[in-house]
C-alpha positions in Angstrom: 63.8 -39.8 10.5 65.6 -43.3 9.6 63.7 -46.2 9.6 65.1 -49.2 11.5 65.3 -53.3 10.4 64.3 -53.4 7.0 65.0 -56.5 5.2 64.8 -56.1 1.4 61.4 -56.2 -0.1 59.4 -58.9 -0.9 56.7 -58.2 -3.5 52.9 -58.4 -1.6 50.3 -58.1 -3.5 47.3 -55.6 -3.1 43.9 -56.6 -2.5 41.7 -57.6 -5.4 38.8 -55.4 -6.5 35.8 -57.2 -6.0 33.8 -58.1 -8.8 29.6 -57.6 -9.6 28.8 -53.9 -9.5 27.1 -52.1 -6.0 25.7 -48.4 -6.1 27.8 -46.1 -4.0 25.1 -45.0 -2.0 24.0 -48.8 -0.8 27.8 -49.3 -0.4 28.3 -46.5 1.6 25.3 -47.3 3.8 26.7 -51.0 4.4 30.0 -49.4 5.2 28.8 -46.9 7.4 26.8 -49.5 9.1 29.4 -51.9 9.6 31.9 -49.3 10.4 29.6 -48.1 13.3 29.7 -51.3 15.2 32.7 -51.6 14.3 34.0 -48.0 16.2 31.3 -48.6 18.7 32.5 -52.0 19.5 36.7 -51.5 19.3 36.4 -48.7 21.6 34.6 -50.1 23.9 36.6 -50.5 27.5 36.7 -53.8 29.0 38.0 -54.3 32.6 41.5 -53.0 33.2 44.0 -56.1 34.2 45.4 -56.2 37.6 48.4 -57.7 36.2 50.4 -55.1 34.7 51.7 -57.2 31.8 48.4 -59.2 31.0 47.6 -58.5 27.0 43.8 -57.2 27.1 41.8 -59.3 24.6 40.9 -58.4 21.4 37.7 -56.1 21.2 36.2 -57.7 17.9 33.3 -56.2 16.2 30.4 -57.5 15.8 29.2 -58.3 11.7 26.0 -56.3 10.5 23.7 -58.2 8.4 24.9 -57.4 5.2 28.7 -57.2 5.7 31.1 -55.9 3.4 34.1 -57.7 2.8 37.6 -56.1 3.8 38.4 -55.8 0.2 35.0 -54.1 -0.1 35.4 -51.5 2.4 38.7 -50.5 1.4 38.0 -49.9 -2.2 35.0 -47.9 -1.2 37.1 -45.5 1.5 39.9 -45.2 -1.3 37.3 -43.7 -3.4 36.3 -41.6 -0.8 39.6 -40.5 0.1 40.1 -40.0 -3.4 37.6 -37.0 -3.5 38.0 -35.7 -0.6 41.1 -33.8 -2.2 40.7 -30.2 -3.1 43.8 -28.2 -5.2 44.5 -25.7 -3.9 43.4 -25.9 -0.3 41.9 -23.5 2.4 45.5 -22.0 3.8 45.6 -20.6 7.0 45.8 -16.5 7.4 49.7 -15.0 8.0 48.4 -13.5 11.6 48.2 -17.0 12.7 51.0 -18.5 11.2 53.4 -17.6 14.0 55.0 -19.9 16.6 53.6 -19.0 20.1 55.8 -16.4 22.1 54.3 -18.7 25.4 54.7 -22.2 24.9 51.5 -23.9 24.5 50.3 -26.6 27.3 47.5 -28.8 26.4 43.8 -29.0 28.4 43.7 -31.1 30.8 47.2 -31.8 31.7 48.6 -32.2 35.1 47.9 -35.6 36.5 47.7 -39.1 34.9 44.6 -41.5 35.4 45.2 -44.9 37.0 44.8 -46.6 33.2 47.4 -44.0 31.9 49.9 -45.1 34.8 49.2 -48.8 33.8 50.0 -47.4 29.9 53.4 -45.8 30.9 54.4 -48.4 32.8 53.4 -51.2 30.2 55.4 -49.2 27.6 58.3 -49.1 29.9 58.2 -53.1 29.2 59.4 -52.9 26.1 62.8 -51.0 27.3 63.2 -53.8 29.8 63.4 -56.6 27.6 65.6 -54.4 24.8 68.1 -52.8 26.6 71.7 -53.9 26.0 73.9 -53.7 29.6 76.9 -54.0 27.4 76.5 -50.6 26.0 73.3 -48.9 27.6 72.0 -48.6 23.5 68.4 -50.0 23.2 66.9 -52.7 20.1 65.0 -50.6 17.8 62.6 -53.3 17.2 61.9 -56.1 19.8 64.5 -58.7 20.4 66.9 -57.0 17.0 70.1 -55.5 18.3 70.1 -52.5 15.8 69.7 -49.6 16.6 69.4 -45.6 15.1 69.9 -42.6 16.8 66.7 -41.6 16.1 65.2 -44.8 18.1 68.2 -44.0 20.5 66.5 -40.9 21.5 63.1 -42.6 22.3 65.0 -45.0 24.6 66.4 -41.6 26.2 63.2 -39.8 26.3 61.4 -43.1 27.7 64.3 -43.3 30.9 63.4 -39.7 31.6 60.0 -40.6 31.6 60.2 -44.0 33.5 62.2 -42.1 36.3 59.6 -39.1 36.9 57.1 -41.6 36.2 58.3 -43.4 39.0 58.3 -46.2 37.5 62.4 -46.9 37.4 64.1 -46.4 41.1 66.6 -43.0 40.4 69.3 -45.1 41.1 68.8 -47.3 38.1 67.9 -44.2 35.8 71.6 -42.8 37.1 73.6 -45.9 36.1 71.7 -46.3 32.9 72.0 -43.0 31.7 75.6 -42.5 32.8 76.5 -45.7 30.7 74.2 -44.8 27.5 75.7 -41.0 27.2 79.7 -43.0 28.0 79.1 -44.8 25.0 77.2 -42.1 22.7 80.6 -40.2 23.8 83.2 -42.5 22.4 81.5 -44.7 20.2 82.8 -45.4 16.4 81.2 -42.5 14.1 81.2 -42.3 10.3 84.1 -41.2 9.0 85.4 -40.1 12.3 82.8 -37.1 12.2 78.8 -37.9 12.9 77.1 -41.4 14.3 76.4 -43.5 11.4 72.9 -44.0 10.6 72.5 -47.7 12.6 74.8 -49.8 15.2 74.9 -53.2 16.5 73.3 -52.3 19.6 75.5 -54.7 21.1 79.0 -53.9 19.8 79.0 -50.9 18.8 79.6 -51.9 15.0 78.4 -49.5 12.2 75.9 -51.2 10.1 73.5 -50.9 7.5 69.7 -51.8 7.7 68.8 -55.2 9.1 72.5 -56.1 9.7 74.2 -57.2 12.5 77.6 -57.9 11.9 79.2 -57.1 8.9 80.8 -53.5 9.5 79.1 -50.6 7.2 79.2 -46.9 7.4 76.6 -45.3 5.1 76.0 -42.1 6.1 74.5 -40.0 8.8 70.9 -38.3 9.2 70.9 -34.9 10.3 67.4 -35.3 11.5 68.2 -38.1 13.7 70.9 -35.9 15.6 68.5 -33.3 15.6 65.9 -35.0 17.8 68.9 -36.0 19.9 70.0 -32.5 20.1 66.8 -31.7 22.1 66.8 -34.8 24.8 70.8 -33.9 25.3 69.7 -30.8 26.1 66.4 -31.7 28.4 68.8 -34.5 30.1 71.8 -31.6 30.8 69.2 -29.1 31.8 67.1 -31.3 33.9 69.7 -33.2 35.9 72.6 -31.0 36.2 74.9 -33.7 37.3 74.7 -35.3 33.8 75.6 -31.9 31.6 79.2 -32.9 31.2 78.3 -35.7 30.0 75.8 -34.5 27.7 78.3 -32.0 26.4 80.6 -34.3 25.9 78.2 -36.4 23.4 77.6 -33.3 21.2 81.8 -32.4 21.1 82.6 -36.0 20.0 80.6 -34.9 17.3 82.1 -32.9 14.1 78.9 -30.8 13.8 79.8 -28.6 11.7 79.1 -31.0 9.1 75.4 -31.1 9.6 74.7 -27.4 8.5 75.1 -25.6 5.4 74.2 -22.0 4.6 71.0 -22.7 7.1 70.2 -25.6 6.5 70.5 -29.4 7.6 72.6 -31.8 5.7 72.8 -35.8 5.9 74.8 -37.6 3.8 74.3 -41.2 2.1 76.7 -44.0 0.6 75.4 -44.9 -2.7 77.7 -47.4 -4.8 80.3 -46.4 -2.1 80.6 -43.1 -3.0 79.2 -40.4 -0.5 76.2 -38.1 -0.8 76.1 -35.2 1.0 72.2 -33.8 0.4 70.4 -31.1 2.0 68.1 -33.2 4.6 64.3 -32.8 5.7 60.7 -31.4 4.4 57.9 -29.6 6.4 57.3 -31.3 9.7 60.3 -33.3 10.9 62.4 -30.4 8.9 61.6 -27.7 11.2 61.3 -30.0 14.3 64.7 -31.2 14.3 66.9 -28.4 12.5 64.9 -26.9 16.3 67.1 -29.2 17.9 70.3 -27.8 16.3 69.0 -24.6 16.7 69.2 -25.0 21.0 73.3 -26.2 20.5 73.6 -22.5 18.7 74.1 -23.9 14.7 72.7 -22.3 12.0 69.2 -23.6 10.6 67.5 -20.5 10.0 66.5 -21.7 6.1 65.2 -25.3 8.0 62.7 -23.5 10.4 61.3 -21.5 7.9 58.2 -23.1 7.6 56.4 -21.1 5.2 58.8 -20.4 2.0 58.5 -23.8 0.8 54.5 -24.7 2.4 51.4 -24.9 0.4 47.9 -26.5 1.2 45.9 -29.1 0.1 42.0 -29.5 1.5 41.6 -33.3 2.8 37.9 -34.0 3.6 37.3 -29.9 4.0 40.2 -29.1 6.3 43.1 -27.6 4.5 46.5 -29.1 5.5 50.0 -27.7 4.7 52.8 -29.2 2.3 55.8 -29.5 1.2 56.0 -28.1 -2.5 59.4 -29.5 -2.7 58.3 -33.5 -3.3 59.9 -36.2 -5.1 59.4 -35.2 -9.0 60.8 -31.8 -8.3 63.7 -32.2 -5.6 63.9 -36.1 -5.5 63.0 -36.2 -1.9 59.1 -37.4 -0.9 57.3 -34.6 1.0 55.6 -36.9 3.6 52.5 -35.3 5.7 52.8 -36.7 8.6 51.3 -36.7 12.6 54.7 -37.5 14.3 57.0 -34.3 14.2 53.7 -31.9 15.3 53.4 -34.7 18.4 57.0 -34.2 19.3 57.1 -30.4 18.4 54.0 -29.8 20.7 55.1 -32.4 23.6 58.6 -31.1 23.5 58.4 -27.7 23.0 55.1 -26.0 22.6 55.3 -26.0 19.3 58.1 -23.6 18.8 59.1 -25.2 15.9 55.9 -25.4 14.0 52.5 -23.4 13.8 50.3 -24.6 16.1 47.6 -24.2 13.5 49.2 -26.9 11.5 49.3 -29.3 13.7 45.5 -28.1 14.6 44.6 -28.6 10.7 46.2 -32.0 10.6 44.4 -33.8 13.3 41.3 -32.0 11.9 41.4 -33.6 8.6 41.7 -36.7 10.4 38.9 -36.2 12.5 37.1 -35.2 9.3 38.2 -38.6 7.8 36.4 -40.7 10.6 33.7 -38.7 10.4 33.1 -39.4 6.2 34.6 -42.9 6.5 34.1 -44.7 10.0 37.7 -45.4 10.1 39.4 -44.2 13.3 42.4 -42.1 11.8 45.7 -41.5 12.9 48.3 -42.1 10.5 52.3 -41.3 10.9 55.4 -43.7 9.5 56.6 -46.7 11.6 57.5 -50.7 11.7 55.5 -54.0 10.1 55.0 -57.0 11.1 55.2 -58.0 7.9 56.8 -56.8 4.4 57.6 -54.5 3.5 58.4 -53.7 7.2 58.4 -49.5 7.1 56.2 -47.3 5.6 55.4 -43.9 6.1 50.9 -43.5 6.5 50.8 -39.9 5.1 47.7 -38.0 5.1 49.3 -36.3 1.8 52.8 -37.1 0.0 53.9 -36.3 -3.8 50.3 -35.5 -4.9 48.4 -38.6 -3.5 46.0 -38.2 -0.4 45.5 -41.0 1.9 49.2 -42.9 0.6 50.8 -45.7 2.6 54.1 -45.6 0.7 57.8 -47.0 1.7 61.1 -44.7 1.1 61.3 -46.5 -2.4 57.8 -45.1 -2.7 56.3 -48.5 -3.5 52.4 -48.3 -2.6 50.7 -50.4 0.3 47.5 -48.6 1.2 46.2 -52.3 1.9 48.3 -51.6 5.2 47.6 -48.2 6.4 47.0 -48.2 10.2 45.8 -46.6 13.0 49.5 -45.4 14.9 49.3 -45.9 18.8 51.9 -43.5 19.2 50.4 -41.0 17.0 46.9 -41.9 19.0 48.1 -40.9 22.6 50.0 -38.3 21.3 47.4 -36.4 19.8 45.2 -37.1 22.7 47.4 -35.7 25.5 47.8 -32.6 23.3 44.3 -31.8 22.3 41.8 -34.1 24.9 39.1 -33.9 22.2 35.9 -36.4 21.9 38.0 -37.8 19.1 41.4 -38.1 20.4 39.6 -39.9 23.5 37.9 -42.6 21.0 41.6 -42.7 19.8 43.4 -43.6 23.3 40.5 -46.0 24.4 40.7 -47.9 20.9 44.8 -48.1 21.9 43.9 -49.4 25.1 41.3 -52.1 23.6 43.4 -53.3 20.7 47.2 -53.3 21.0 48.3 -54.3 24.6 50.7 -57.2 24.7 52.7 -58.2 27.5 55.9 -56.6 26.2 54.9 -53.3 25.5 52.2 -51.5 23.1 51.9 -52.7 19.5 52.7 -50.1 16.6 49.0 -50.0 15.4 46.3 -51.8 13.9 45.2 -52.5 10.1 42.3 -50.6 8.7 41.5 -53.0 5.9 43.0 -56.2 7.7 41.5 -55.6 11.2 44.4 -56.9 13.0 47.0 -55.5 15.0 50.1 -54.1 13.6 51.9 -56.5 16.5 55.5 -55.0 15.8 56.7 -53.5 19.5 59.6 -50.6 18.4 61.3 -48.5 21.0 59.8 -45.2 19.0 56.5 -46.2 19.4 56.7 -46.9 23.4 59.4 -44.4 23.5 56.5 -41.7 22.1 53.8 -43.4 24.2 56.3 -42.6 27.3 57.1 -39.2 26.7 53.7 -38.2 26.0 52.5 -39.2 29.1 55.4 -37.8 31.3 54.2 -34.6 29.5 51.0 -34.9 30.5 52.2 -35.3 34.5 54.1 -32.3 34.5 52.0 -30.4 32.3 54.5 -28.1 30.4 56.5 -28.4 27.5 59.5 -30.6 28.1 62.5 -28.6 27.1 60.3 -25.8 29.4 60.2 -27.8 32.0 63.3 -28.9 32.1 64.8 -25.3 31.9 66.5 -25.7 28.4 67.4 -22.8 27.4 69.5 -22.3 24.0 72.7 -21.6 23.5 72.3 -17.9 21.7 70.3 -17.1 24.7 72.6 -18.5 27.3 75.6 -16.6 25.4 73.4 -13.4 25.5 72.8 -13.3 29.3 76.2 -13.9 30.0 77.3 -10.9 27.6 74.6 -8.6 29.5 75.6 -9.5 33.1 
């Protein structure tokens, strides 16, 4: 996926090691102590606001006698992150590496509590206060008029929500959806073939990154459009009174350009001359080349999800890979929670195994369980430099890494991803995932929407508000009300298939 609003880097500098020497097994102790109180305290629930845009306070934890500092703690879960890596790791047998012929739909689905209603509609605040009536195109990040196609998307996904929520009257969902798929249909593209990678939410005006107004194209990503591919298709499926105008999104497209021999293809302006690179690794990959696959393109190599997988045990649970990462293809081979979210919400995970994205939240069970740390790490926004990173469980060899795109290091800022929280918790309803949705609830409500996450080492919300993450937050909850698969539920169907039963009528 592109990452929105990213000014250029500013050097920060990574906590110091502590000096004077402390055993490992008294540091551990004191860690585990503190970190105890410090779950048991962060997840506890206080009384749910009347007011559906009051910020509930901070749930601070209380100090143990013998704290350790932040810089403390850190240092001692990097070391334990550091061994909890075992080459090569426990894969997972061929029978089960299939995508399920049904669907899957997650336990306890069907019906959202009172607090989860309050939590849709509280994310729905963020769209309110972003959305651009000029254009019907949403901020990316609060009160920034750029915007991606990927972040497009969530604002899509979170208007679909808000109306079968209830939460939007369907007259407003009509007019803003009519005018958001109007200008997807005619805006300026890239080269006259594909939506450049960021707009002027505004105007309409290609940028680059954190720009507003001076006129850019560099590129387009393939696995943007891919994610877009799949709400064009749940919005034309679901309301049939909008398919023409879906339809007419995807033919003001040139998409031939975003397939090659199977598989997806972005391009990139570097120096102003154009790259045209084969796009995506294991995860967002396979998710969105799924996406492509339901307008009838060719992505067969992309959703092969095993040719290019290996596995690598993180604290005993053995997650897959990418083999291809940066020394060996130039492209990092982020491990990620996001694209198995979306794959399961979205689809049932007909994309992916479901026994990946089973041995991914595992491993970060596992990791509470060895570190105290409440774990659910995917990519997203700062609130401070370097302003994107992507919180992989595993990427180009290193467990545990915080890194940006330029693969610069920041494990300092690793946090606990609300999006990546409720969306594992509406898909698996675990003891853990619950501890995960109440410490969302606790610890990153403002008035304007949910907050992207909160520091591990700082202990401080992560208090950028994006579209993706309440866009996330929206759609897992909408699939938690209907209790199916989205595209199922919506009757998408793909294109191959719909070809097929017209042939056999």
């Amino acid at each position: 996926m592109s990452s929105d609003f990213q000014p250029p880097p500013k050097s920060l500098s990574i906590l110091a090691s502590v000096g004077g020497v402390v055993t490992a097994v008294i540091a551990i102790a004191i860690l585990t102590s503190w970190s105890k109180q410090f779950s048991k305290t962060s997840i506890e629930k206080p009384e749910i606001s009347t007011s559906e845009t009051a910020s509930r306070p901070l749930v601070q934890p209380e100090k143990p006698q013998n704290p350790l500092s932040s810089a403390q703690e850190a240092e001692i879960v990097a070391s334990l992150d550091a061994k909890s890596v075992v080459l090569p790791g426990q894969p997972i047998p061929k029978n089960q590496l299939t995508v399920a012929i049904i669907p899957y739909v997650a336990p306890g689905v069907g019906k959202l509590t009172p607090e989860e209603t309050t939590t849709a509609r509280q994310a729905w605040s963020y769209f309110q206060r972003n959305w651009n009536d000029e254009t019907g195109l949403v901020n990316s990040v609060d009160g920034f008029a750029s915007v991606s196609m990927w972040d497009q998307t969530a604002a899509i996904a979170a208007l679909v929500s808000a109306r079968e929520l209830n939460i939007v009257p369907v007259a407003e969902f009509d007019a803003k959806m009519t005018k958001m798929l109007k200008t997807l249909a005619s805006m300026p593209l890239y080269k006259g073939e594909l939506p450049n990678k960021v707009y002027n939410a505004k105007t309409l005006v290609p940028v680059n990154y954190g720009q507003l107004e001076k006129r850019e194209e560099i590129g387009w990503s393939a696995i943007d459009l891919g994610r877009m591919a799949i709400w064009l298709k749940i919005v034309g499926a679901k309301y049939p009174e909008m398919r023409l105008e879906t339809e007419a999104v995807w033919k003001h497209w040139q998409v031939k350009r975003l397939t090659r021999r199977g598989q997806m293809y972005g391009t990139a302006v570097i120096k102003g001359r154009e790259q045209y690179n084969q796009e995506g690794r294991l995860g967002y990959e396979n998710y969105a080349a799924y996406g492509l696959k339901l307008w009838g393109l060719d992505v067969n190599k992309a959703l092969d999800y095993q040719s290019h997988a290996a596995f690598v045990d993180l604290y005993g649970e053995g997650i897959p890979y990418d083999l291809r990462d940066y020394k060996n293809s130039g492209a990092n081979n982020y491990v990620l929670s996001e694209p198995y979210i979306l794959d399961g919400i979205e689809t049932g995970f007909q994309a992916l195994p479901k026994a990946y994205a089973d041995r991914i939240l595992a491993a970060q069970a596992s990791r509470y369980q060895a570190t105290k740390q409440l774990t659910a790490v995917t990519e997203d926004n700062l609130d401070r430099s370097p302003y994107f990173v992507y919180s992989s469980l595993f990427v180009n060899g290193k467990p545990w890494a915080t890194i940006t795109d330029t693969r610069q290091q920041h494990n300092d800022l690793r946090f606990l991803s609300a999006k990546a929280a409720i969306g594992w918790h509406v898909l698996y309803n675990t003891t853990y995932t619950s501890q995960l949705f109440d410490f969302v609830q606790a610890n990153l409500k403002s008035k304007d929407g949910w907050y992207n996450g909160f520091y591990e080492s700082l202990r401080q919300p992560n208090k950028t508000l994006t579209a993706n993450n309440n866009g996330v937050i929206l759609e897992s909850l909408l699939y938690k009300q209907v209790g199916q698969p989205l595209t199922v539920w919506a009757g998408v169907k793909s294109q191959k298939l719909t070809e097929r039963a017209i042939r056999t009528r």
